[in-house]
N, C-alpha and C positions, 0 to 999 in steps of 0.2 A: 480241261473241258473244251470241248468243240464251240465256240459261242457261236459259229456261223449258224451249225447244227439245229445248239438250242433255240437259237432267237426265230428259225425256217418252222421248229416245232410249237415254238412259241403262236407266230401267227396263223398257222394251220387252228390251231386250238382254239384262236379268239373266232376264225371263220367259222369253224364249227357250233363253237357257242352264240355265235348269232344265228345261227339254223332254231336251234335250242330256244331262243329264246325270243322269239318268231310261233313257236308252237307253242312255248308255254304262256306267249302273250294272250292265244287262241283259252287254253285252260282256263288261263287266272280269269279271264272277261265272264267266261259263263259259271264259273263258282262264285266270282266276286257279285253277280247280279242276282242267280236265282240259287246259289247255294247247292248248283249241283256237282258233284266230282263224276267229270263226265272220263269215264276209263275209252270211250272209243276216241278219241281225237288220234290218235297213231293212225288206226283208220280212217277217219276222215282226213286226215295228210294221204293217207293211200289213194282213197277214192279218188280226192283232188288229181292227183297226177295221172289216174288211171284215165278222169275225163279227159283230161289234154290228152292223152294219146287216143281219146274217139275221135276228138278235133283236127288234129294233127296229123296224124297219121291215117286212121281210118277215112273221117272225110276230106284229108288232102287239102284241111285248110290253111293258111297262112300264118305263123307264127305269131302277127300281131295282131291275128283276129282269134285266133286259139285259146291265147290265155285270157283277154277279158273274159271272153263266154266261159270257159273252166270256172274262173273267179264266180261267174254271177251264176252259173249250171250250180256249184256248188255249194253257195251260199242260198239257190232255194232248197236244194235236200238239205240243207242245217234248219232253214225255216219248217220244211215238212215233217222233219224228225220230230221238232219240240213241239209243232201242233197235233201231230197223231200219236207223239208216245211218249213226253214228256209231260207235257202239260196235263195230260189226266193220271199224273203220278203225283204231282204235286199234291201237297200233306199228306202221302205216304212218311215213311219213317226210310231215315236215309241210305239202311242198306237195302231198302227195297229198288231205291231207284239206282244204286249202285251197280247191283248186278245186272238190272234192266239196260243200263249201258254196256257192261260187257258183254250182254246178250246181242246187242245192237252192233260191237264191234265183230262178234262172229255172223251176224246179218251179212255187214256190211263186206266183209272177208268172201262168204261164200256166193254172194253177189259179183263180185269181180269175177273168182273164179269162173262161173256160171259164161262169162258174158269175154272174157280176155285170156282166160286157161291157168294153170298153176304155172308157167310156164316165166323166168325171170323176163324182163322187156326192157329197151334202151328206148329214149326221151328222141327227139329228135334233133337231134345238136343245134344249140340256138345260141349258144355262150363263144363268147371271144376267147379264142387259142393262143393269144400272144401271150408270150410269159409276162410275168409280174412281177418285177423286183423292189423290197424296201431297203433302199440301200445296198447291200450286197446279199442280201437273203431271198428268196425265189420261195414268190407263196403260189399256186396253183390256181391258173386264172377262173375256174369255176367255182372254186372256195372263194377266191375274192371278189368275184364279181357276185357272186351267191350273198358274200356277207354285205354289199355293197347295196345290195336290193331291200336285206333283211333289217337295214341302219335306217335304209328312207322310208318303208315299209313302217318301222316302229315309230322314226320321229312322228311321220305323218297321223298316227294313230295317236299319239300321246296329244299334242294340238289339236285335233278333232276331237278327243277326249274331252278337253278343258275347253273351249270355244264351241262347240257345235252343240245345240239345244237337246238334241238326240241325247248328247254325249252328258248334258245337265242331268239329266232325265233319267239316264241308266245310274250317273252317282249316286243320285237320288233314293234310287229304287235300293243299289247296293247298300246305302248307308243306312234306312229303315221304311221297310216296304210298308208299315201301317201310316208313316208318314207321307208316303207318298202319294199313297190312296189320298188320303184326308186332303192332298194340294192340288188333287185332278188329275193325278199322271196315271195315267193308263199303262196301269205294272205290267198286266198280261201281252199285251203290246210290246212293253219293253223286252221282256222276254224273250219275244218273237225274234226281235231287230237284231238282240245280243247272240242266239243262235244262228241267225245270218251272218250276221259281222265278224263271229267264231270264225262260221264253216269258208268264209271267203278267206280269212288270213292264214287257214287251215290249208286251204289251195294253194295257197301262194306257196306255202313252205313246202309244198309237198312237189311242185315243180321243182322247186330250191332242190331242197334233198333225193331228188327222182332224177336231177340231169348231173350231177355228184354220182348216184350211187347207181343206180338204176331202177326198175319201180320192182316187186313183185308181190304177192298177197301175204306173204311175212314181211314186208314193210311197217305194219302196223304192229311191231315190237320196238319201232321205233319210238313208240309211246309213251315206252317205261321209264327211256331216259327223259323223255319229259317231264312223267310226271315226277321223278328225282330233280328233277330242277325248280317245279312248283312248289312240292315240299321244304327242299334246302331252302329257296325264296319265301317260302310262305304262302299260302292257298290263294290268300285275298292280296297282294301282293304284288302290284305292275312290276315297280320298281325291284321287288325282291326276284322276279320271273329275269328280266334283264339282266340283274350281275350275276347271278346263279348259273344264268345259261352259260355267260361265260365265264366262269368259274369251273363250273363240271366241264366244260367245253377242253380247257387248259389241263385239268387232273386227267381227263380219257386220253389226251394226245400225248401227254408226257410220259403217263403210266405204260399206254401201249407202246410207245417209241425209245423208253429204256427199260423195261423191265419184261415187255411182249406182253401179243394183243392177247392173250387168255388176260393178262392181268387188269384191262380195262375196267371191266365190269365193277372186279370186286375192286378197285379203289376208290370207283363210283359207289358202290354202295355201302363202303366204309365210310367215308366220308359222309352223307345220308343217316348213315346209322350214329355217328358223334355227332352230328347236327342234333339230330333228335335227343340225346340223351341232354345235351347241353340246351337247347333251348326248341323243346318240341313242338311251338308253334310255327317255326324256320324264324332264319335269320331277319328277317321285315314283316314279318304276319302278328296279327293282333290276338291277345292272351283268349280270346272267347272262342277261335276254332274250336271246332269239335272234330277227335282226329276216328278214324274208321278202323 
């Protein structure tokens, strides 16, 4: 066996799986708070990248003023989504608000189109070109610097998570919304903040994987491997979103780099599929999901 080979595919795989898991950190938040399985986040990774190139390119703004505004452009449409079409779904019955998302992901799809064309689009090179070597293996400086973003990105989230009153407050809500009522916290609020806080980390990955791959309005099938990696993790599940990502991250690169890329898919969704048969709430998800 080639170990230079395996170990270059090795860490292609973990970069990838921190993309993964980067998006799926954006899922698990708004399933873990308000119980929705939101199917657009593929799309809101799209849109995200899509705004940066209104910034970026369109108005010829600067790289380092580009992405905050992307970040914050995006996390108010995560906020305007859950107050104009979420929020009056709630106590609905769950495949009503299900499909209501995947209606919102072909919104959000035919939106681009509308406004950028079907037309594929490149990012505007912002990432360092020097190679990257660990050791004697050469990992792809936009995969690592990609995953490099997606490690401070997460740390950063988990610490805000545990520390930040906000972050009290959404556990709160996550762990029993009639409890939280009763303590003062202002659930529907929280709501609010967790679709923000979504749709911004949403952005982030969607530069992430839009200066990797490039953006176009089938981007948002990107979604699917995500949500294979909140399932294999577990719906409610930080920690399960995390190793999952790079788990499935490692099975897609290996699969497609000996076996060929037809083969990706289905080892992703073999795996997926013995997950479930052996423990169908994923590997870190608690026994009371209700699966769809």
């Amino acid at each position: 066996m080639d170990w230079l080979f395996f170990s270059e595919i090795g860490l292609a795989g973990i970069g990838t799986g921190g993309l993964y898991a980067v998006a799926g950190l954006a899922f698990v938040l708004i399933y873990k708070a308000t119980r929705v399985v939101n199917m657009a986040m593929g799309e809101l990774l799209m849109a995200g990248a899509y705004i940066f190139i209104g910034f970026s390119a369109g108005l010829a703004l600067p790289v380092w003023i580009s992405i905050p505004l992307t970040i914050l452009a995006t996390g108010l449409l995560g906020g305007v989504i859950e107050r104009t079409i979420i929020r009056p779904m709630l106590g609905e019955n769950a495949i009503s608000i299900f499909m209501v998302t995947i209606g919102l992901g072909s919104v959000l799809v035919g939106l681009v189109e509308i406004f950028w064309g079907a037309d594929p689009h490149r990012l505007v090179d912002f990432i360092p070109s020097d190679p990257i070597f660990i050791g004697e293996a050469y990992l792809s400086p936009k995969v690592g610097y990609g995953f490099a973003v997606a490690a401070v990105i997460i740390g950063l989230f988990l610490v805000v998570f545990r520390t930040w009153r906000g972050g009290v407050a959404l556990r709160a809500t996550a762990g029993d919304q009639a409890a939280a009522y009763s303590m003062g916290i202002n659930v529907p609020k929280v709501f609010s903040l967790v679709w923000v806080i979504a749709a911004m980390i949403a952005a982030i990955g969607g530069i992430l994987v839009g200066s990797i791959g490039g953006v176009s309005p089938s981007m948002g099938v990107y979604g699917l491997s995500v949500l294979v990696v909140v399932i294999i993790g577990g719906l409610d599940s930080l920690l399960g979103a995390l190793i999952a990502g790079i788990f499935v991250g490692l099975i897609e690169t290996y699969a497609g780099a000996y076996l060929g890329g037809e083969y990706k898919m289905l080892a992703t969704f073999s795996l997926l599929v013995l997950i479930l048969v052996v423990r169908p709430y994923g590997l870190f998800g608690t026994h009371e999901i209700e699966r769809l």
